[in-house]
N, C-alpha and C positions, 0 to 999 in steps of 0.2 A: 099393257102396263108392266112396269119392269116389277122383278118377284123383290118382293121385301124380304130384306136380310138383318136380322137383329144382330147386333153388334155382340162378340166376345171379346175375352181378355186377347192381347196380342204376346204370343210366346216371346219370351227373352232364352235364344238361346246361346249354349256358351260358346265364348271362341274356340276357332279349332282347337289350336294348342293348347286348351284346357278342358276340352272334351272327352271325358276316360275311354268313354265305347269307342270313339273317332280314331283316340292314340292309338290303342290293343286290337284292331280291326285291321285287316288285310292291307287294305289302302294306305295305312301308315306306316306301313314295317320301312320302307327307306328311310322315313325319320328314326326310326330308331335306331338303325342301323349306324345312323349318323349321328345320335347321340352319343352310342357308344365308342364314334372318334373324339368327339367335341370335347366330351364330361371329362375323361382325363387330358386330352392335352391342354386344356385350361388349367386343372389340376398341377400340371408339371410345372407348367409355366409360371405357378403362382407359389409355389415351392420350390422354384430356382432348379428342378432336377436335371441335371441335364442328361448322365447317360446310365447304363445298368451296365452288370453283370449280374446275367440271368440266372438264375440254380435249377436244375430241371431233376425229376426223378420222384419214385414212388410216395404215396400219398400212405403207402400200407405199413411204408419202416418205419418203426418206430425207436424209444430211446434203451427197449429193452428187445430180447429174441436173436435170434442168431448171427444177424447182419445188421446188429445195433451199432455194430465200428461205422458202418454209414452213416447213419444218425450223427453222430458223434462227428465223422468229417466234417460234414458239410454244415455244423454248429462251429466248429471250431475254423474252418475256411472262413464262412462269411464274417467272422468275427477281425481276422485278419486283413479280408478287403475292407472289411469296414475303416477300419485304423489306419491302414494305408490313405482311405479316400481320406477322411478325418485330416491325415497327414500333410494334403496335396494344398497348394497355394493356387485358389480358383474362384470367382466372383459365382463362379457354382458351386453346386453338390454334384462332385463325378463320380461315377464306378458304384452307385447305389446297388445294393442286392435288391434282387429282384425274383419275386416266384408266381407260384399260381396260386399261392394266396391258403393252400389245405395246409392238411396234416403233412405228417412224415419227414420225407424230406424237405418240404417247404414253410413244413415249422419249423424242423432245425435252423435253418438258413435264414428267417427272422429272428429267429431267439438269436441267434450270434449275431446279426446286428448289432440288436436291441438292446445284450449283453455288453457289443462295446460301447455303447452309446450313441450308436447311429441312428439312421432314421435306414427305413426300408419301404419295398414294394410290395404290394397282394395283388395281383391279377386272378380275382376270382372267377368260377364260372357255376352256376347253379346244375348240382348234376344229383340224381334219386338217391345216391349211396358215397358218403367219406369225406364228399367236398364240402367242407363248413370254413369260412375262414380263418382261419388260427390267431391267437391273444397275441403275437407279436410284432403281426404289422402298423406302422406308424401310423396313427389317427389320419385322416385326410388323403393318404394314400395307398386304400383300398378301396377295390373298384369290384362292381359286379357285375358279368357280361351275362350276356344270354346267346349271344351266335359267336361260337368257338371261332369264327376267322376272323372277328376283330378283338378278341382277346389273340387271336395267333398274332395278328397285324402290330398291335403294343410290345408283346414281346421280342419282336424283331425291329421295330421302329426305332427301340434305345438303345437296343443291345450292343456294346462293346466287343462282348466273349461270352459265352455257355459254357456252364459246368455243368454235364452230364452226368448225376447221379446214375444205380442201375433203378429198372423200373421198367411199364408192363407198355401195354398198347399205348396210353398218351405221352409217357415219355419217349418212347421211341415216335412218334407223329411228330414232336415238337421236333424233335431230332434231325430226323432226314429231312424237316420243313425247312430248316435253317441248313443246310449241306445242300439241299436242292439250290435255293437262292445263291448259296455262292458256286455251287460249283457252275452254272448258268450265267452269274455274272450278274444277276438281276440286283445285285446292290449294290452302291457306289464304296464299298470300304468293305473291310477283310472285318471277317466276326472268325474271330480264332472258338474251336470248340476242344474245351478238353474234356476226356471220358474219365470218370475217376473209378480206376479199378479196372486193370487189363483182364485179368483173369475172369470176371464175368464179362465183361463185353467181349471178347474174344472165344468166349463159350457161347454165346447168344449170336454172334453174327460172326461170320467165315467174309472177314473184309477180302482175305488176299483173291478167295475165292471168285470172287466179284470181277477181279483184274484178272484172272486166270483164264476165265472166259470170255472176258472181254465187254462187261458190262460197266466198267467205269476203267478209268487209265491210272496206269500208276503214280500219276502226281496228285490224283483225289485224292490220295490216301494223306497228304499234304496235312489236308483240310482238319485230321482230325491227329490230338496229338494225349497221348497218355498218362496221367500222372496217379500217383499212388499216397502222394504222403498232402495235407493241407499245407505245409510247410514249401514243396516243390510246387505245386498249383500257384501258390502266391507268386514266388519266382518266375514262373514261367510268363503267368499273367502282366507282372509289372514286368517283362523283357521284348513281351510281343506288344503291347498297348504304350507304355513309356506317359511321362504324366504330360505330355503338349498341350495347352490350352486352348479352350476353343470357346467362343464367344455365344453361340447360337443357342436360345435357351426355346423347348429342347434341342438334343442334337439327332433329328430323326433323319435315318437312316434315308438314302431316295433309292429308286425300279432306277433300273438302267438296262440298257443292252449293250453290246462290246462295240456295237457302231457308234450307237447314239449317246448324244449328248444326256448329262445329269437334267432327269426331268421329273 
C-alpha cells in the first residue's frame, strides 16, 4: 500500500528578482553588476544628459587649510562650465559636471554647479572612511555603486574632458584609467585631461622621466595639458571640445582598437 501523506501548506515563494537572499548571494552578483549599468543609464536618458566634464581630485581638501585655493578652483571652474553648458543651444544638457559624488573637491565642483544653477553629477561609491555624498548633487542624479569598475565605467562613458584636481591614490587610479584608454586607442573620441596645478603634479610625477627612458613616447605627453587659473581651464575646455551638437542621448563613449571598427 502506498504511505499516506497528509497534506501541507504549499510554499508561495518569491520571484527571483524579488528575492533579497537570492539578489545579495554569489549567484546574483552579474545582475548586479548589471544594475549598476542599467540604473543610470536609464537615469541619464530620462534627464536628457548627454555628456560630462568630470572633476576628479581629493575627498580630503577642504574649503579651509592650506591648499583651500583648490577647493575654491574647482568651485569656481564648475561654476563656469556650468554657465557655458547653461549657454549652449542643445535639445540636451551638455558638459554637465560630474564627480565621485564625496567631499572635497567633489563637493566643490557640485556646489559651483549648483551655485550657477545647474544641475550636476555624483557617482558615489560606498567606502569605510570620507565617502558620504555631498548636499550638492542634483536630486535624481546620484548614483551609488558598489564595484569601483562600474562606477570607473560611467565616468568614462560620458566623459567629454577631466579635470584633474591634486589628490592621493583614487585620483591618481581615475587618472592613468582614462590616459590608459586613450593613449591605447581603446575610445572612439579624444577625452582631453587637464591637471590643474603644474607645480604639484609635476612634484608627484616625473612625466619627462617616463619618456627619458622610454616608457611612454613623447607625444603621450600630448594627452595631458596644464592649466593654473579656473578662467584658462574654461578656455582651453571650450577650444578643444567646441559646442557641435550631437543627437545621441547619452553620448557614451565606445572600446575601439586602431584596426577595428566602432563596437
Amino acid at each position: 500500500m502506498p504511505r499516506k501523506v497528509e497534506p501541507h501548506a504549499v510554499p508561495n515563494p518569491p520571484l527571483a528578482y524579488k528575492d533579497p537572499e537570492f539578489l545579495e548571494g554569489e549567484e546574483a552578483r552579474p545582475l548586479r553588476i548589471l544594475a549598476e549599468y542599467l540604473q543610470p543609464l536609464d537615469a541619464f536618458r530620462q534627464h536628457r544628459v548627454h555628456d560630462t566634464i568630470v572633476f576628479f581630485g581629493s575627498a580630503r581638501l577642504s574649503a579651509e587649510g592650506p591648499m583651500a585655493r583648490y577647493y575654491d578652483a574647482a568651485r569656481e571652474l564648475a561654476g563656469l562650465v556650468t554657465r557655458w553648458s547653461l549657454a549652449l543651444k542643445s535639445q540636451a544638457h551638455r558638459f554637465l559636471v560630474c564627480t565621485g559624488g564625496g567631499g572635497g573637491i567633489m563637493e566643490a565642483a557640485n556646489r559651483g554647479a549648483t551655485e550657477a544653477g545647474g544641475r550636476s553629477i555624483g557617482l558615489n561609491i560606498g567606502l569605510p572612511h570620507e565617502q558620504r555624498p555631498n548636499a550638492y548633487i542634483t536630486p535624481g542624479l546620484c548614483f551609488q555603486f558598489h564595484y569601483f569598475f562600474m562606477r570607473k565605467l560611467w565616468f568614462t562613458h560620458l566623459a567629454r574632458a577631466l579635470v584633474v584636481f591634486p589628490g592621493g591614490f583614487g585620483t591618481l587610479d581615475e587618472l592613468f584609467e582614462i590616459l590608459t584608454l586613450s593613449q591605447t586607442r581603446k575610445l572612439d573620441r579624444r577625452v582631453p585631461v587637464l591637471l590643474y596645478g603644474a607645480e604639484y603634479w609635476n612634484d608627484l610625477i616625473n612625466f619627462k622621466a617616463l619618456v627619458r627612458d622610454g616608457m611612454i613616447e613623447q607625444e603621450d605627453l600630448n594627452l595631458l595639458h596644464f592649466v593654473e587659473t579656473p578662467a584658462g581651464a574654461l578656455e582651453l575646455l571650450q577650444a578643444m571640445l567646441g559646442p557641435e551638437e550631437e543627437t545621441t542621448f547619452p553620448a557614451i563613449a565606445k572600446s575601439t582598437t586602431p584596426q577595428d571598427p566602432v563596437r
